[in-house]
C-alpha positions as a Markdown table, in Angstrom:
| # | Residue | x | y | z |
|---|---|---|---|---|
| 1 | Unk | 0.0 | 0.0 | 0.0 |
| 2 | Unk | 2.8 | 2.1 | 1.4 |
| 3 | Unk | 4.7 | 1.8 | -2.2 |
| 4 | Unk | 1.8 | 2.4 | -4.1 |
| 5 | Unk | 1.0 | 5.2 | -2.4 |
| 6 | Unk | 4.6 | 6.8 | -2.9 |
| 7 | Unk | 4.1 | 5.6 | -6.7 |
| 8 | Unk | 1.1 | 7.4 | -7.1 |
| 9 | Unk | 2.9 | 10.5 | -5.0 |
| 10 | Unk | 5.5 | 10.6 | -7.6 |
| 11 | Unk | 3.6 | 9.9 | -10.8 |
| 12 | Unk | 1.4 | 13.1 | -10.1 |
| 13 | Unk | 4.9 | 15.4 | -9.4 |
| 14 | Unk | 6.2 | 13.9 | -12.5 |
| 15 | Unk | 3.0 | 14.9 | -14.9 |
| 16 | Unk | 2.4 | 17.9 | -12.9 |
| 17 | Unk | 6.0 | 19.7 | -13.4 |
| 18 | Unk | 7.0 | 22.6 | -15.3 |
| 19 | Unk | 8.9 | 22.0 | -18.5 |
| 20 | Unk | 11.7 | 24.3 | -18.3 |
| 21 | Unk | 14.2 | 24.4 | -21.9 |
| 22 | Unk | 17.5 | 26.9 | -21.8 |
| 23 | Unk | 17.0 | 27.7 | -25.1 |
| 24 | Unk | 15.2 | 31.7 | -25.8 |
| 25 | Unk | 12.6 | 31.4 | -28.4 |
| 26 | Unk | 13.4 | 35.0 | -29.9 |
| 27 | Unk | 13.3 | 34.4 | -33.2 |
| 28 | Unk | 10.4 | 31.5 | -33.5 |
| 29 | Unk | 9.8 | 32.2 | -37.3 |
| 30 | Unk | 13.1 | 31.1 | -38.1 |
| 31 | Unk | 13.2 | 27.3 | -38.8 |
| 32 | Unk | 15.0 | 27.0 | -41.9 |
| 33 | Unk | 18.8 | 27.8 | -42.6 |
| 34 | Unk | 21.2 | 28.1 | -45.6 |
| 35 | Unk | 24.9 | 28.1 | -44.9 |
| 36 | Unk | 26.8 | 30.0 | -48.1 |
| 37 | Unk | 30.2 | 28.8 | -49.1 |
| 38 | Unk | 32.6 | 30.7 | -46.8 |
| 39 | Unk | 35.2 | 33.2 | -48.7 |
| 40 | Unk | 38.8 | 31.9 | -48.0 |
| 41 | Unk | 40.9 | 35.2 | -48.3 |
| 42 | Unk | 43.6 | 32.7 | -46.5 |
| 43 | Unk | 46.6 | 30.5 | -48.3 |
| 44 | Unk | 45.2 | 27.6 | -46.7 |
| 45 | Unk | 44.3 | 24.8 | -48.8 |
| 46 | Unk | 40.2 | 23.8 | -48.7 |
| 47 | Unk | 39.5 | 25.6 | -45.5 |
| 48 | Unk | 36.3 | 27.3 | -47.1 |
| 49 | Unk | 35.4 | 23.6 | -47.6 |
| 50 | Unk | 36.0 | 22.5 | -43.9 |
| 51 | Unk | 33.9 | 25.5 | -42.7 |
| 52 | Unk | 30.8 | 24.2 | -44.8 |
| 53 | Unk | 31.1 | 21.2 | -43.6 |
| 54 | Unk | 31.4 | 21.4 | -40.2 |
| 55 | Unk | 28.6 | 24.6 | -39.5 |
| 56 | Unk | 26.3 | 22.2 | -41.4 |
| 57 | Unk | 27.5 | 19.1 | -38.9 |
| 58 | Unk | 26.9 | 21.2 | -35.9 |
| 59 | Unk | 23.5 | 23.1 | -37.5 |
| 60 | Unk | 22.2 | 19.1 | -37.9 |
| 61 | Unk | 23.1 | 18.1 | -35.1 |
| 62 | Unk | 21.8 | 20.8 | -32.5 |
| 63 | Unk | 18.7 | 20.8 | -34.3 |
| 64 | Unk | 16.9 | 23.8 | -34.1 |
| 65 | Unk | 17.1 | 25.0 | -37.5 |
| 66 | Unk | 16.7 | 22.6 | -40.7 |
| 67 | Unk | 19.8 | 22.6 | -43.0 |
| 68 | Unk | 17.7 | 23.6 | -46.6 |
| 69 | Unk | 19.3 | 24.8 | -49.9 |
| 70 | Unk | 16.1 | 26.5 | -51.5 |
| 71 | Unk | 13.5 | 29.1 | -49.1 |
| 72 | Unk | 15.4 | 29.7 | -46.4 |
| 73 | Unk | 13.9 | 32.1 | -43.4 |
| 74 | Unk | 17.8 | 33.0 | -42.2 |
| 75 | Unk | 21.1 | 32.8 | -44.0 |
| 76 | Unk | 24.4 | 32.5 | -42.6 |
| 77 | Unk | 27.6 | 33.8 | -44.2 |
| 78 | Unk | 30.9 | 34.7 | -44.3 |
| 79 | Unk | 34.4 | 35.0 | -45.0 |
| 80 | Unk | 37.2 | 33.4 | -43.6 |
| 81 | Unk | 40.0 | 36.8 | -43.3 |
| 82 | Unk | 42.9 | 34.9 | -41.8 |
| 83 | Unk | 44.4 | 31.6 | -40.7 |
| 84 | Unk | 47.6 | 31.1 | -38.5 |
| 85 | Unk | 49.3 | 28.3 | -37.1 |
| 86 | Unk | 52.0 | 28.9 | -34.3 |
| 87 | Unk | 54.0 | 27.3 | -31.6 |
| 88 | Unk | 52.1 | 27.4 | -28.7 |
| 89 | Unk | 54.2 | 25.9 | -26.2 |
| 90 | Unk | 57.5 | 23.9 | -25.1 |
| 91 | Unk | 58.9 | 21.4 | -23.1 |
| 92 | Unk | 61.1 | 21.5 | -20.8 |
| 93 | Unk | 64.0 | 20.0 | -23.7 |
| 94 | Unk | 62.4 | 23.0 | -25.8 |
| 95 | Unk | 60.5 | 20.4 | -28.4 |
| 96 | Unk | 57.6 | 22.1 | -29.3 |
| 97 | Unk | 54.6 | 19.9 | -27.6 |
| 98 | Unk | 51.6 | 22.1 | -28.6 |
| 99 | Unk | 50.5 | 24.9 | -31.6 |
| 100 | Unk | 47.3 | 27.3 | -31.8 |
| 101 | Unk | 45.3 | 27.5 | -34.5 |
| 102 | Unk | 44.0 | 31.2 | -34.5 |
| 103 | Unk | 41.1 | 32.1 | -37.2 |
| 104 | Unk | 39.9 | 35.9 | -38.0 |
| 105 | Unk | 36.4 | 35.6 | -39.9 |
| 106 | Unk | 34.0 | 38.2 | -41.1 |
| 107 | Unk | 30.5 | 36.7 | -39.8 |
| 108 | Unk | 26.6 | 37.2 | -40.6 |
| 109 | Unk | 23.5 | 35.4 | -39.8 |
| 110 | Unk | 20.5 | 37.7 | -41.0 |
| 111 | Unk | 16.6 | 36.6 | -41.1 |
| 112 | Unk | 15.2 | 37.1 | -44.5 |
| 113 | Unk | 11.7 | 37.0 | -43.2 |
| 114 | Unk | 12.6 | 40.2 | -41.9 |
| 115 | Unk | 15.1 | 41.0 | -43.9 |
| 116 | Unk | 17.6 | 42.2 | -40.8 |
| 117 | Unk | 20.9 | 41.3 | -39.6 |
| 118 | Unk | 20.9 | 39.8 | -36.8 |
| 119 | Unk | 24.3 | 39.5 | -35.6 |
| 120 | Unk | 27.6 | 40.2 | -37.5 |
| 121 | Unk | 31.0 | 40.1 | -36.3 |
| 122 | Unk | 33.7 | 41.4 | -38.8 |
| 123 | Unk | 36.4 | 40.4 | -36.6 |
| 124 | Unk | 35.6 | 37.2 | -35.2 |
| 125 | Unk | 38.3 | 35.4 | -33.8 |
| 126 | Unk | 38.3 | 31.8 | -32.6 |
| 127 | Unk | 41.6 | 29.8 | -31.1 |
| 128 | Unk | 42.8 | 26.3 | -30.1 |
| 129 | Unk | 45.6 | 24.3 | -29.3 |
| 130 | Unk | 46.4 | 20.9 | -30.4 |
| 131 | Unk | 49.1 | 18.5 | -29.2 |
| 132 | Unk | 52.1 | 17.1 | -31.4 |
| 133 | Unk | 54.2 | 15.5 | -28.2 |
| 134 | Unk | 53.4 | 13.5 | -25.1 |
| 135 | Unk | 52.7 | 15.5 | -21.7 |
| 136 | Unk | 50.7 | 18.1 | -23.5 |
| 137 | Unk | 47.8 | 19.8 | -22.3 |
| 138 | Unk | 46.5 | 20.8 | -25.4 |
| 139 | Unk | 42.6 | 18.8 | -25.7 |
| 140 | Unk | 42.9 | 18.6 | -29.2 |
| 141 | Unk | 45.1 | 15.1 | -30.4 |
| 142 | Unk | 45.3 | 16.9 | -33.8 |
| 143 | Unk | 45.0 | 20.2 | -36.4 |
| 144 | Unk | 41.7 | 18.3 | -37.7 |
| 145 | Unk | 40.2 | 18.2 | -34.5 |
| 146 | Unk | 41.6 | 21.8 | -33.6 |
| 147 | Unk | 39.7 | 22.7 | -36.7 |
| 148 | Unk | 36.6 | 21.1 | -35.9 |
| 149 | Unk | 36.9 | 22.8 | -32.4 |
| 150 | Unk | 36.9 | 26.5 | -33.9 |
| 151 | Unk | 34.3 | 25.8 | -36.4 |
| 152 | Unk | 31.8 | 24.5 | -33.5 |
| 153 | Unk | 32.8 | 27.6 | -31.3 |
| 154 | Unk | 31.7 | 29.9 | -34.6 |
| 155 | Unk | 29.0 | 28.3 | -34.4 |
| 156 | Unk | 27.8 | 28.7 | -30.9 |
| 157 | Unk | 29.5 | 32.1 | -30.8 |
| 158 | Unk | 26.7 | 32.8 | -34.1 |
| 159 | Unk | 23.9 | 31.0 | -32.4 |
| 160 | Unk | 24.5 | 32.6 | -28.4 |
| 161 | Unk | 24.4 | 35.9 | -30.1 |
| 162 | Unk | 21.4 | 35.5 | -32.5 |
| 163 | Unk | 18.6 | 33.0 | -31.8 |
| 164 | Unk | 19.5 | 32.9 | -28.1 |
| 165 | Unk | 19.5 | 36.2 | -26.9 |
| 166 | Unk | 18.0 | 37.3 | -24.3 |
């Protein structure tokens, strides 16, 4: 009776709560999204491709906006300004264990419903390290996933700044 009871208790707290989500609904119209083909002002090689790539990886997989090609309601674009790669750190024999990828981009996500711009950042600059010895504290094991890493933070930077604002 006794576990029944506390059954019932917590079945009715359960179905009776609050849904509660952490994401603002400030732009509800906006559902669908192009990504353009990124401008690579840079020398290099294909990083206009990997840019595509991975905003449309992390657009699918958080899910809020559906990746389209044709009638979008927000477009995001941009070009990619400059691209380094430098030592970021030694050991203590002065091998180089770790370098930082630093990325300068020129950034827009604009509604066309409304036809405004939402947020743009002409100087948007993303880093990370990635490890190339042992005893590094870099995160990243390589430049790929260094890449990847940037690419997802321009994309959170874009989406913290546009659909979630508060």
């Amino acid at each position: 009776m006794v576990k029944r009871f506390i059954f019932a208790a917590i079945l009715m707290v359960a179905l009776s709560s609050c849904y509660y989500s952490v994401y603002s609904n400030a732009y509800p119209h906006l559902k669908k999204i192009r990504i353009e083909p990124f401008e690579n002002t840079t020398v290099e090689f294909a990083l206009a491709d990997k840019a595509l790539n991975e905003l449309s990886l992390s657009v699918r997989n958080d899910g809020r906006l559906k990746l389209v090609t044709q009638d979008p309601d927000c477009l995001l674009e941009g070009s990619i300004i400059s691209f380094e790669e430098k030592i970021y750190s030694y050991d203590s024999a002065n091998q180089v264990q770790d370098y930082q990828l630093r990325m300068v981009l020129d950034i827009r996500f604009t509604d066309l419903v409304n036809n405004e711009v939402i947020y743009e950042n002409t100087a948007l600059s993303v880093s990370e390290a990635y490890k190339v010895a042992e005893g590094s504290t870099a995160r990243n094991n390589s430049k790929e996933e260094a890449l990847s890493e940037i690419f997802s933070s321009i994309f959170k930077s874009v989406i913290q700044n546009s659909l979630e604002a508060w």
